[in-house]
N, C-alpha and C positions, 0 to 999 in steps of 0.2 A: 669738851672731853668728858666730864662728871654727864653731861645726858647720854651721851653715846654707852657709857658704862652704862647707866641705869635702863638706856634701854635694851644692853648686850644682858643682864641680870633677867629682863622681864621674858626676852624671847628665849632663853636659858632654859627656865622655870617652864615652859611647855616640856622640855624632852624630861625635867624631874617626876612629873603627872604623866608621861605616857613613856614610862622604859622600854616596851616594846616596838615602841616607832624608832627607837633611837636605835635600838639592837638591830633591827630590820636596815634602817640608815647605814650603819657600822657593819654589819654583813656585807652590803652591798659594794660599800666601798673595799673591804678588807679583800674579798672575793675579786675585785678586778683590779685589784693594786697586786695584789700574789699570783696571778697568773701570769698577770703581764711581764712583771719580772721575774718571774721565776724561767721563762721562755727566755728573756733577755738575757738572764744569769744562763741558761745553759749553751742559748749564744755567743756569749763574751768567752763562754769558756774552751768552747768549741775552736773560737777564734784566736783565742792565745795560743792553744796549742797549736794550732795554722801557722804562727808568727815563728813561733818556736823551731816549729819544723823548717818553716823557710829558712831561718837566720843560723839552724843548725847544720842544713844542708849545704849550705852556700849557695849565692847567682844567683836566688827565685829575686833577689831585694838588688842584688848585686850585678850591672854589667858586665858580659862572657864572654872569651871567645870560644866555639867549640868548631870541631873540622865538620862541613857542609856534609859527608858523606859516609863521616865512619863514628862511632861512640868513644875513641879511641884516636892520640898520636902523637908522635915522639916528644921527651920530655925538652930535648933541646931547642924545639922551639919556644921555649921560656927561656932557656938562657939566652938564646937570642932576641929577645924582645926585651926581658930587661937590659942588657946589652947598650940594646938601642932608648934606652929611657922609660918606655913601659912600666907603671908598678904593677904588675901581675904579679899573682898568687898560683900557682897550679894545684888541682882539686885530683884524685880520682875516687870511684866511686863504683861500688858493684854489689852481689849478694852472695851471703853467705849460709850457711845453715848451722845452727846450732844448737846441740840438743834434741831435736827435729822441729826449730822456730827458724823461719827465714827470716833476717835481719840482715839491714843495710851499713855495709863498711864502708866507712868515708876516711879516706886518708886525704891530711891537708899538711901544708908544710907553714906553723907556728910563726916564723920569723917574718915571710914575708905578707900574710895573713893581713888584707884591707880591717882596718879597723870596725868598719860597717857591715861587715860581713858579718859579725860577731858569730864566727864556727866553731870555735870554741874560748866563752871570755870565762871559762874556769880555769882553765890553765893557767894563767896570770905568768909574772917573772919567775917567782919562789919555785913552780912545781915545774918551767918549760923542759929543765936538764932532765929530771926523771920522765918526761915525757917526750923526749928525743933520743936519751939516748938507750942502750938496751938494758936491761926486757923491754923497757918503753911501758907504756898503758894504755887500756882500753877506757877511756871515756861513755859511758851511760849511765840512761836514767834509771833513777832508784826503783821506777814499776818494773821496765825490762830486765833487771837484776833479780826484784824480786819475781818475774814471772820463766827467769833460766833456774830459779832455784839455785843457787849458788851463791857463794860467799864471796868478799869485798878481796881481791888479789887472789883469784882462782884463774887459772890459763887454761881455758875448755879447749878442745880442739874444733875444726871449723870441719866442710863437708870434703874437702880437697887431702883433708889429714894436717894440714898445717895447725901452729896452735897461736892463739890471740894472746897478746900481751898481758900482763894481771889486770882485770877489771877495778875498776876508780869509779863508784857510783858517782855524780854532778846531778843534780836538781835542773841547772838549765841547760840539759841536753833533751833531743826530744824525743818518746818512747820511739822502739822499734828501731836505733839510729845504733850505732856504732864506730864513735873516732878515736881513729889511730894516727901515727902521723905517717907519712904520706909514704915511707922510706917502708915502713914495715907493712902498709896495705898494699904496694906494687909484689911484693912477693908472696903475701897470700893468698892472692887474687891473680897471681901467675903473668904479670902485668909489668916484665922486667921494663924501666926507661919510658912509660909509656905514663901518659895521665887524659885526666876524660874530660876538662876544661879548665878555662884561667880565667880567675876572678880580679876585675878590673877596680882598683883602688879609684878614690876619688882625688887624691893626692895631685894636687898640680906638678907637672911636671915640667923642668928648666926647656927640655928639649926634648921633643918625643919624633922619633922618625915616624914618616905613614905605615900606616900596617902594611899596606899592600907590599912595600918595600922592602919588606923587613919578612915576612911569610908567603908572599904571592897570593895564591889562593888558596893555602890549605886551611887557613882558618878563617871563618867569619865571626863579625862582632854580633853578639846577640844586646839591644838593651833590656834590663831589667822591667820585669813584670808589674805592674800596678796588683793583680791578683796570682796568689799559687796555683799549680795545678789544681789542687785539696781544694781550696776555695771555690775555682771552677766549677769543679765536681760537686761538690757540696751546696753551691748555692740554694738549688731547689730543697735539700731537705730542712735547709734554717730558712728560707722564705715559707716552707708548709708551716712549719712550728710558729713561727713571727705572724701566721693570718690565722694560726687557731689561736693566739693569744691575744691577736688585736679583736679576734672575735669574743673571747671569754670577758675581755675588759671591755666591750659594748653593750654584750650581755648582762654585765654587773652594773655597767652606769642605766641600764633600763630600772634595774631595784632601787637603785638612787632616785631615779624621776621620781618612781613610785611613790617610797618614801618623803620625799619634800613633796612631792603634789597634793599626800595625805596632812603632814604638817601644816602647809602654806591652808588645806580645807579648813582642819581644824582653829586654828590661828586667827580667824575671820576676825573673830569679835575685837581680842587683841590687838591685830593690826588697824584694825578701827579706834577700837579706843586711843591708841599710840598716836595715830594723825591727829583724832580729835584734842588731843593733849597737845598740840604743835609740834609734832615730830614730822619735818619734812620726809616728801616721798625718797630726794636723797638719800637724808641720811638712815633713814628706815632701813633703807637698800646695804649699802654702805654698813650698817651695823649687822647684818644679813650677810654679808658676805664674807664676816670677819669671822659671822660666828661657822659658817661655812667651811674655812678655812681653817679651824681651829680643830673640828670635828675632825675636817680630811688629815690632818697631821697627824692625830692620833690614831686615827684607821690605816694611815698609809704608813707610821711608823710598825704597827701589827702586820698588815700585809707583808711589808718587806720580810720579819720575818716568816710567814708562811711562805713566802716566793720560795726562798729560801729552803725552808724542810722538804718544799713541792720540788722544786731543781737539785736538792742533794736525793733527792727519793726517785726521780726521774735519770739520774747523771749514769745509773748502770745501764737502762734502757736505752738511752742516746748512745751513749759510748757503744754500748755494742749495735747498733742501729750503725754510727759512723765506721764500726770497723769494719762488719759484715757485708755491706753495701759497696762503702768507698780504699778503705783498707786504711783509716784515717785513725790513727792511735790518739786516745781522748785521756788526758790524767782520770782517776778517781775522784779526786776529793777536788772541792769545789775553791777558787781562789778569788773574790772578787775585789776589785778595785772603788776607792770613794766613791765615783762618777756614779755607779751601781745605784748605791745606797742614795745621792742626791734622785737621780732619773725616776727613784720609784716615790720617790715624797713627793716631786715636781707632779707626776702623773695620775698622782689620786687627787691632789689641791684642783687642778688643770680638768682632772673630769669631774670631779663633786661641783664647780663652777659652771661646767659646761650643760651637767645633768638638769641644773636650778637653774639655766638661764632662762628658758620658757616663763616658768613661773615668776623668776625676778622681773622680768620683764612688764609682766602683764599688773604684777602688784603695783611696780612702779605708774604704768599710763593708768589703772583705772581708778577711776573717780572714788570721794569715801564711802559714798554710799552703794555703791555698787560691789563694795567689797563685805555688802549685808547681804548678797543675793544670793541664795542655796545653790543655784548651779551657774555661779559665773565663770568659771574657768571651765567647767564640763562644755558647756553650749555655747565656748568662743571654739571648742573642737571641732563643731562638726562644719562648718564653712572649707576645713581645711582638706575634707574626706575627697572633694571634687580637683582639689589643686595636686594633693597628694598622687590620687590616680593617674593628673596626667603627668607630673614627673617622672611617676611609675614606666610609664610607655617610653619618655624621652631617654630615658637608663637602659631599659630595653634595646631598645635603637642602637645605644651607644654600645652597647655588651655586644649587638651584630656587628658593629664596625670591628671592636676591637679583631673579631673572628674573623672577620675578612682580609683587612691590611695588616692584622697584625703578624708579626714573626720571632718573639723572641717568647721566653720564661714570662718575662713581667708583663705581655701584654696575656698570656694565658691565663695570669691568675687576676688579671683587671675582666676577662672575661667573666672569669667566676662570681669576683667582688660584685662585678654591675648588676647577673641574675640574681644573687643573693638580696641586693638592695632593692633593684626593681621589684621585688617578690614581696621585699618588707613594706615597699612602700605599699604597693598596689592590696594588698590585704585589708586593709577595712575597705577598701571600696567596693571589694567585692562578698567581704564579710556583708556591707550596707545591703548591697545589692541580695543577697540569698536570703535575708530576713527580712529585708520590703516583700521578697516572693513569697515568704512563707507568712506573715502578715496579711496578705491580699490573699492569699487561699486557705486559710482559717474564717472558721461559718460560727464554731462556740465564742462568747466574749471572751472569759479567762484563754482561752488559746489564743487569739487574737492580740489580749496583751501581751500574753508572753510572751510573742514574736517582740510587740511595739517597744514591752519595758525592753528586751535585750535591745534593740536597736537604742534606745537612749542610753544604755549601757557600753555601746562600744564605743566611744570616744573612750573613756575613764579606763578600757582595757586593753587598746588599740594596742601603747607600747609592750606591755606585757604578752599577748599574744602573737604581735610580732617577733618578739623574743623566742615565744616556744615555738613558731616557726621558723625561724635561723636555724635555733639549735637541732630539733628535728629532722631539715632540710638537710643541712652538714651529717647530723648520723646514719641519715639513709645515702646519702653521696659515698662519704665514704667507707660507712660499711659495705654498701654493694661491691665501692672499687676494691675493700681486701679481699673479701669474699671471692670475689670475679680472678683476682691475684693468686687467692692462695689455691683455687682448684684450677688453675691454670700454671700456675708452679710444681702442683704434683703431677700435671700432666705433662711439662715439661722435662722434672726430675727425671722419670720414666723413660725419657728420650736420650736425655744424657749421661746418666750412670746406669749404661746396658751391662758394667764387667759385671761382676759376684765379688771381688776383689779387687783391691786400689792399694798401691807400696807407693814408699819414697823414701827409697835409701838414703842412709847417711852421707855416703859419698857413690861415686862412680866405680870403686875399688867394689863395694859391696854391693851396687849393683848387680857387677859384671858377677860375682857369686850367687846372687840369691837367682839369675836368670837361667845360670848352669845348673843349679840347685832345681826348679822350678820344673827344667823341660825333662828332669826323671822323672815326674810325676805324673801319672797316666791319667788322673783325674783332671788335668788342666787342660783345656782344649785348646788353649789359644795363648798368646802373650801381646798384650797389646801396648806396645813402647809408647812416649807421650813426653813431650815437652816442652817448653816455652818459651819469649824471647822479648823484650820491652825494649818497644819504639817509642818516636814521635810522628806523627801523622798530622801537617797543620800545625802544628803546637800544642797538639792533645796528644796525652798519654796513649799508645796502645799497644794489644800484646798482640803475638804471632805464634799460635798453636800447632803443635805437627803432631799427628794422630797417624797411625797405621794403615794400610789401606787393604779393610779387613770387613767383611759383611755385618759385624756389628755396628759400625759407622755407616755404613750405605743401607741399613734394612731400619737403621734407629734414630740418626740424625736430624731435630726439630730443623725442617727446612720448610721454609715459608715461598720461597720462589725459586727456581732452577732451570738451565739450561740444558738442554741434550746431553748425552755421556757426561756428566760434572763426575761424577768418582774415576774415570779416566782421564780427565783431563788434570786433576788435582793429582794424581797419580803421579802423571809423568811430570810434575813440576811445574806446569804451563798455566794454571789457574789457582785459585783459590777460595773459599768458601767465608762472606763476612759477614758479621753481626749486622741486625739491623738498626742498631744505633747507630753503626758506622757509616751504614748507607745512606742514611738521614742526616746525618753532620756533614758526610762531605759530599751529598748530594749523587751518589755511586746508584748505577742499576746494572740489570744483568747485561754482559759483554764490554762495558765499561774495564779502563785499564788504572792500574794503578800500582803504583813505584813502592817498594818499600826499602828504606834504608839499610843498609847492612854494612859489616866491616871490610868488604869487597866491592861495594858498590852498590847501586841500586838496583832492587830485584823486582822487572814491569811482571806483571800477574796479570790475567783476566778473570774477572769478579763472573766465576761461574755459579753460583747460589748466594741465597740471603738466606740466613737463619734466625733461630729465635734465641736471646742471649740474656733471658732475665736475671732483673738482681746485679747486672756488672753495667757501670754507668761506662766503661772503659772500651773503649772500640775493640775486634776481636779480629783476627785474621787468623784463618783455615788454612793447612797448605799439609803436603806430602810429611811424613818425620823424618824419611832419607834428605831432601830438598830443603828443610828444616837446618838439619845437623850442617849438609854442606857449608852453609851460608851463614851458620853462626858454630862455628866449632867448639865454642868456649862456654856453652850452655851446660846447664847440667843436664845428664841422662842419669838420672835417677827417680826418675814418675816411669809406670806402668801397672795396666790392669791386666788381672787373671780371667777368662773366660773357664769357669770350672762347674763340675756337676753340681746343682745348690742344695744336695742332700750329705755333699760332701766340703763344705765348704766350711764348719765349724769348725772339723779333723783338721784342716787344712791351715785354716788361720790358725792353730795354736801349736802347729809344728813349725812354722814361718817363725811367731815370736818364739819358742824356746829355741830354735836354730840360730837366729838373728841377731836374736836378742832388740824385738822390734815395738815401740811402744803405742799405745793408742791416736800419736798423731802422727807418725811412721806408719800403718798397717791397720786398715778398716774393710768391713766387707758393706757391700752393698746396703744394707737393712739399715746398720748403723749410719753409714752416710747419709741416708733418707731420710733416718729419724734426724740425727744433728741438724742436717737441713732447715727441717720442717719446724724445729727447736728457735732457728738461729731467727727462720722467716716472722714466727709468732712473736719474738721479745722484738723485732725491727720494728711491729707496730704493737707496742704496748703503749709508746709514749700517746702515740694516735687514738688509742682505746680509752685512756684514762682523761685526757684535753675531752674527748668527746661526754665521757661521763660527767665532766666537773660542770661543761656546758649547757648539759640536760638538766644539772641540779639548780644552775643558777638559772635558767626558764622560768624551771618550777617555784624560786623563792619569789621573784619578779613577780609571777600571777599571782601567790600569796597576798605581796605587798599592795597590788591592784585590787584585789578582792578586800580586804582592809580600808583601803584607802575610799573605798566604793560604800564602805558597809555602814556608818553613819548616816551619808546622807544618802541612801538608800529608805531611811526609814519615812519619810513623805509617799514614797509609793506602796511598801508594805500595808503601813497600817491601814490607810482605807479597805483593803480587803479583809485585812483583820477583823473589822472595824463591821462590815457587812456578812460574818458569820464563818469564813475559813480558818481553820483550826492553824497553831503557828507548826504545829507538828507539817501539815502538806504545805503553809507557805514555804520552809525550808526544803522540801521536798522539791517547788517548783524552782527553789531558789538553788538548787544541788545539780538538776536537768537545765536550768537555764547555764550557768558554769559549762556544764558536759557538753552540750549541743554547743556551745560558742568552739572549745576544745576541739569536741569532734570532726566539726569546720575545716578547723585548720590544723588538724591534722590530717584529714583528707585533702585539703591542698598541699599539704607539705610534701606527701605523694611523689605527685608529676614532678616538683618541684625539686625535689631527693634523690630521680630520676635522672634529673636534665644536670645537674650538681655533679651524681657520676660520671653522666655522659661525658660531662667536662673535666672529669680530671681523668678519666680514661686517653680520649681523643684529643685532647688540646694538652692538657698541662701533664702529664707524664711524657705525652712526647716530646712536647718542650725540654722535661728537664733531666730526662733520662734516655730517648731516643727509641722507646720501643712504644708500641700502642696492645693491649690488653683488647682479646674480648669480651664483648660486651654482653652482661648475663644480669637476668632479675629473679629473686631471689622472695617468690609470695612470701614463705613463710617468717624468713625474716622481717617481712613489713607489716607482716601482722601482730608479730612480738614488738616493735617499734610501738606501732597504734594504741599496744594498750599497755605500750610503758608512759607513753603520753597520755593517755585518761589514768592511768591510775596516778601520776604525777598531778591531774588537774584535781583529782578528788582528793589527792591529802591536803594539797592547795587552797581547797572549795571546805574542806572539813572546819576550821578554826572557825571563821565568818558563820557558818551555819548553825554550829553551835552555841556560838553568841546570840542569836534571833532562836532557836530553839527553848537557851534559857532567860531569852529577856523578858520582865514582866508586863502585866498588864498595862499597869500604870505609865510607863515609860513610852510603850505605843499610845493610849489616849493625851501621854503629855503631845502629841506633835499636834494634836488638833487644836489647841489652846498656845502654842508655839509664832514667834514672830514669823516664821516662816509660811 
């Protein structure tokens, strides 16, 4: 135990004499212990409020019955089930508008309320009476309170004119939600005797008659979901965040290599001397790994907190990322659980380990004296240049199979992961290969070296350049795909907000006003009515749009494929127009039928166009707004756009709000929607923008730490030239351009590579996990700005190293000639 100390003391005493290896070390790790968690922390958080919502909605956790064919059905099939044994709960559930926020009312009835449902476990015994019986209460979360602006026991009114119980902010309720009890949501919601499913307790029951006997067919059992809707929906944007952060913590365990590969160089003598003292290779190792561990704890308890500041700094970009996207209401403030805080200690001990095992390795098998030799760890590299390449091809391979058989999310982004890998592996071999060519056609000697010294050189840079190739590769992938996105989104915009003006009345009362009000206006040329309706399709959420059948829709509509006469036939109610995520989930093409659910029954369509539906992961269904209204009465009609002269359009909006009395998310004109849009499009990828930057930083310190790690025993090849008359001013010079050319290399491979990257998240993983596919666009001048943000990232990199040979003295270079080496 006292040697073990004495030799954890001696290997200590290196990081005391070189604080900057140690800070370099401690970067490395700090840097991919806080991404990695800080991605996980905005995941867990994401995912609580997932739980939340399910456990506050009821049934997503909970087995249902709901009626096969309508959203809706009488209440007395509950008293007839419990009757018959049954612990059912009945649920209804609908939307409301308030303020001009739509929010979801959930009325449940307390008493008979499964335990596990937990719909509401604020209410408790103490508060069930003021929350049964009247005024009752509204149940919500403190953001939704604070985002109506309104005070704790305020009775807003809803869009219908009825008014909600006194609000009751509750912490575990979940935003966006609204529970009353069930008695008072059937009458606001105009929903006399009627509920919208029954939530089945787990509670054993003495005697439970069959369902079928007891209901017939009007209700089916649904069992409970392993995943929510939100979850669903959301997968793909917490798996992109989860592979930029398992990429940011690769990227930092490459700085780590660096760093120990530069220690374990310098360390030579000492780890010599240490064996020759009788210190087994064991426990050499063994004391190495503790001091390994010791480091990573204190790196990794820093990191956590930056994970930290990086995921509370990130949490407004996600959140609106998840609302704008998916409609998925994300708390503010960040809440994590122990498990957190162990995962990211575990994860930096786990890669500092992992980063050093090459090296502990090779300490361990090689002999003492072999650990005298100036480049024995560099020139056990290069054997591996040829094995490397051909795993490279083998990963390849795999990345076409995945393309081929595969069909889900996860095998789209194993496609990615394989050309990613393939690319890293396959880089020195091709790095090898372009400076054996440039080596063989050099006629000067010093040119000739400089091919040869770089080629001796790329072992000791291979991981570091690999790195700035990842990171590169990913910044040109997916900048090109926003890029491709965002002038593809404005062209879209274009296509679907044709009015000059977009309303949404408070209720239907003030509709029917602002419509009469409207058509005295001789500057409106049109009224184009609009409304909505929310299915399931599958099991997947989807909406049901009804639009006017008005030349603004047939002159402007992003349609991607079409049948003959489709605005006649959607017209007369016979067809319909869908998204193309929906035709891809359920496999629908043109002349295809397809059922959609209604309160009357099932309504067959024929699938007369596919259009373009970016930005809504949620299947979308096209149809007439008379054909609409019939088949769902109970919708709200209070959406519609103005078609007005647009030099009259300012006059226009501001006699609409002083008339209406109509606020900025009630009543927007065109301009404004575009801009909001294009607002809402840009913060969706900030998170995306800023993973990408942190990426590019961490390249750049990893080449640092390799240029470092390189620059010692780099001086056996220096000083002979010194040595025979070249000044150290141009050795630096040569030594600045050999850096750059390595750089420039591979950032001209990162290119194609950056290219094939997009490709793949355009064509394989967005339609994987959103259902639409993006054209595909390149972008010179952005990859020219890329190129030489990667050269000037290699020359701040290349600058420290240069400078040190710039001012080192004479003496120091003729020491190497007189040196055991």
């Amino acid at each position: 135990m006292r040697r073990s100390l004495w030799i954890l003391a001696v290997l200590l005493s290196h990081w005391r004499r070189h604080p900057l290896q140690l800070a370099t070390l401690l970067i490395g790790l700090i840097s991919a212990t806080a991404l990695w968690s800080g991605v996980q922390a905005l995941n867990a958080q994401a995912r609580t409020s997932y739980d939340r919502a399910a456990a506050t909605l009821g049934g997503a956790r909970t087995a249902t019955l709901v009626a096969p064919d309508s959203e809706h059905f009488p209440q007395q099939l509950f008293v007839d089930l419990r009757r018959a044994g049954w612990p059912v709960s009945p649920v209804i559930e609908g939307q409301v508008r308030v303020g001009g926020r739509t929010l979801r009312l959930l009325g449940i009835e307390p008493l008979s309320m499964p335990v596990e449902a937990s719909a509401a476990p604020a209410i408790g015994t103490a508060n069930l009476q003021g929350f049964i019986l009247p005024p009752g209460q509204t149940l919500l979360s403190p953001d939704t309170l604070a985002a109506l602006q309104l005070a704790e026991g305020a009775t807003p009114s809803i869009s219908n004119g009825g008014r909600l119980p006194p609000l009751k902010p509750q912490a575990e309720v979940a935003p966006g939600v609204l529970v009353v009890d069930i008695g008072f949501a059937q009458t606001l919601l105009g929903l006399p005797d009627q509920v919208s499913r029954l939530l089945i307790g787990n509670k054993p029951a003495a005697s439970r008659t069959p369902l079928h006997d007891v209901v017939g067919d009007k209700l089916k059992q649904v069992e409970p979901d392993t995943e929510t809707d939100l979850e669903r929906l959301t997968d793909s944007f917490h798996l992109n965040l989860t592979a930029f952060g398992l990429l940011s913590f690769l990227v930092g365990l490459f700085i780590v290599n660096s760093a120990i590969g530069l220690a374990f160089e310098q360390r030579r003598p000492m780890l010599r001397t240490l064996r020759a003292c009788g210190a087994s290779a064991r426990m050499l190792n063994s004391v190495m790994v503790i001091e390994l561990t010791l480091i990573a704890l204190i790196a990794g308890l820093i990191g956590l907190v930056c994970g930290y500041i990086i995921a509370a700094t990130l949490l407004p970009d996600v959140a609106a990322s998840l609302r704008g996207l998916y409609g998925a209401q994300i708390p503010g403030e960040l809440s994590l659980k122990p498990q957190w805080w162990l995962a990211g200690i575990a994860i930096s001990i786990l890669g500092a380990l992992a980063a050093a095992s090459a090296s502990l390795i090779k300490a361990a098998r090689m002999p003492v004296l072999a650990a005298a030799q100036a480049f024995a760890w560099q020139q056990a590299q290069q054997r591996w240049l040829l094995i490397q390449g051909s795993v490279a091809l083998l990963v390849f391979a795999a990345a076409a199979g995945f393309l081929l058989f595969g069909d889900s999310l996860v095998s789209g982004f194993a496609v990615l992961a394989a050309i990613l890998l393939g690319a890293a592996l396959g880089l020195p071999a091709v790095l090898g290969l372009a400076l054996a060519l440039g080596e063989r056609g050099a006629q000067r000697p010093l040119i000739k070296w400089f091919w040869a010294d770089n080629r001796l050189q790329l072992s000791g840079l291979s991981l570091a350049l690999m790195a700035l190739l990842l990171a590169l590769g990913v910044n040109i992938g997916v900048g090109t795909m926003v890029e491709s996105f965002s002038r593809t989104f404005v062209r879209w915009l274009d296509g679907r907000l044709t009015a000059e003006v977009y309303l949404n009345a408070a209720n239907d009362a003030q509709a029917t006003e602002i419509k009469a009000w409207v058509k005295q206006r001789p500057e409106v040329t049109a009224l184009l009515p609009g409304a909505r309706a929310e299915v399931k399709l599958d099991g997947w959420p989807a909406e049901v749009i009804g639009f006017a059948d008005d030349p603004t829709y047939r002159d402007h509509w992003p349609l991607l494929e079409q049948s003959r006469d489709v605005w006649d036939a959607v017209a007369r109610g016979e067809a319909a127009l869908i998204s193309e995520q929906l035709s891809r989930r359920m496999k629908l093409s043109l002349g295809d039928r397809i059922a959609v659910p209604t309160g009357k029954g099932p309504w067959p369509l024929t699938v007369a166009a596919i259009y373009a539906d970016y930005g809504n992961p949620r299947g979308q269904i096209g149809v007439a707004y008379e054909a609409l209204i019939a088949r769902f009465p109970d919708v709200a009609q209070t959406r519609f756009g103005l078609r007005v002269d647009p030099s009259r359009v300012p006059a226009l909006v501001d006699d609409l709000r002083a008339t209406f009395r109509l606020d900025n998310r009630s009543l927007a004109d065109q301009a404004t929607l575009k801009t909001e849009s294009k607002r809402i499009f840009n913060r969706t990828f900030a998170v995306t923008a800023a993973l990408n930057a942190f990426t590019l930083g961490i390249a750049g310190v990893a080449l640092l730490t390799s240029l470092l790690t390189l620059g010692n025993s780099r001086l056996p090849q220096v000083a002979p030239l010194w040595a025979i008359g070249i000044t150290r001013r141009k050795l630096a010079f040569i030594e600045l351009m050999k850096t750059l050319s390595m750089a420039a290399l591979t950032a001209l491979l990162a290119l194609p590579l950056g290219l094939l990257v997009a490709w793949c998240l355009i064509a394989v993983v967005n339609v994987k996990a959103f259902g639409w596919r993006l054209p595909f666009e390149v972008f010179p001048w952005e990859l020219l700005k890329l190129l030489g943000v990667a050269l000037l990232a290699s020359l701040i990199a290349a600058a420290l190293p240069i400078l040190k040979l710039l001012r080192m003295q004479p003496a120091q270079l003729v020491k190497v000639f007189a040196d055991e080496r």
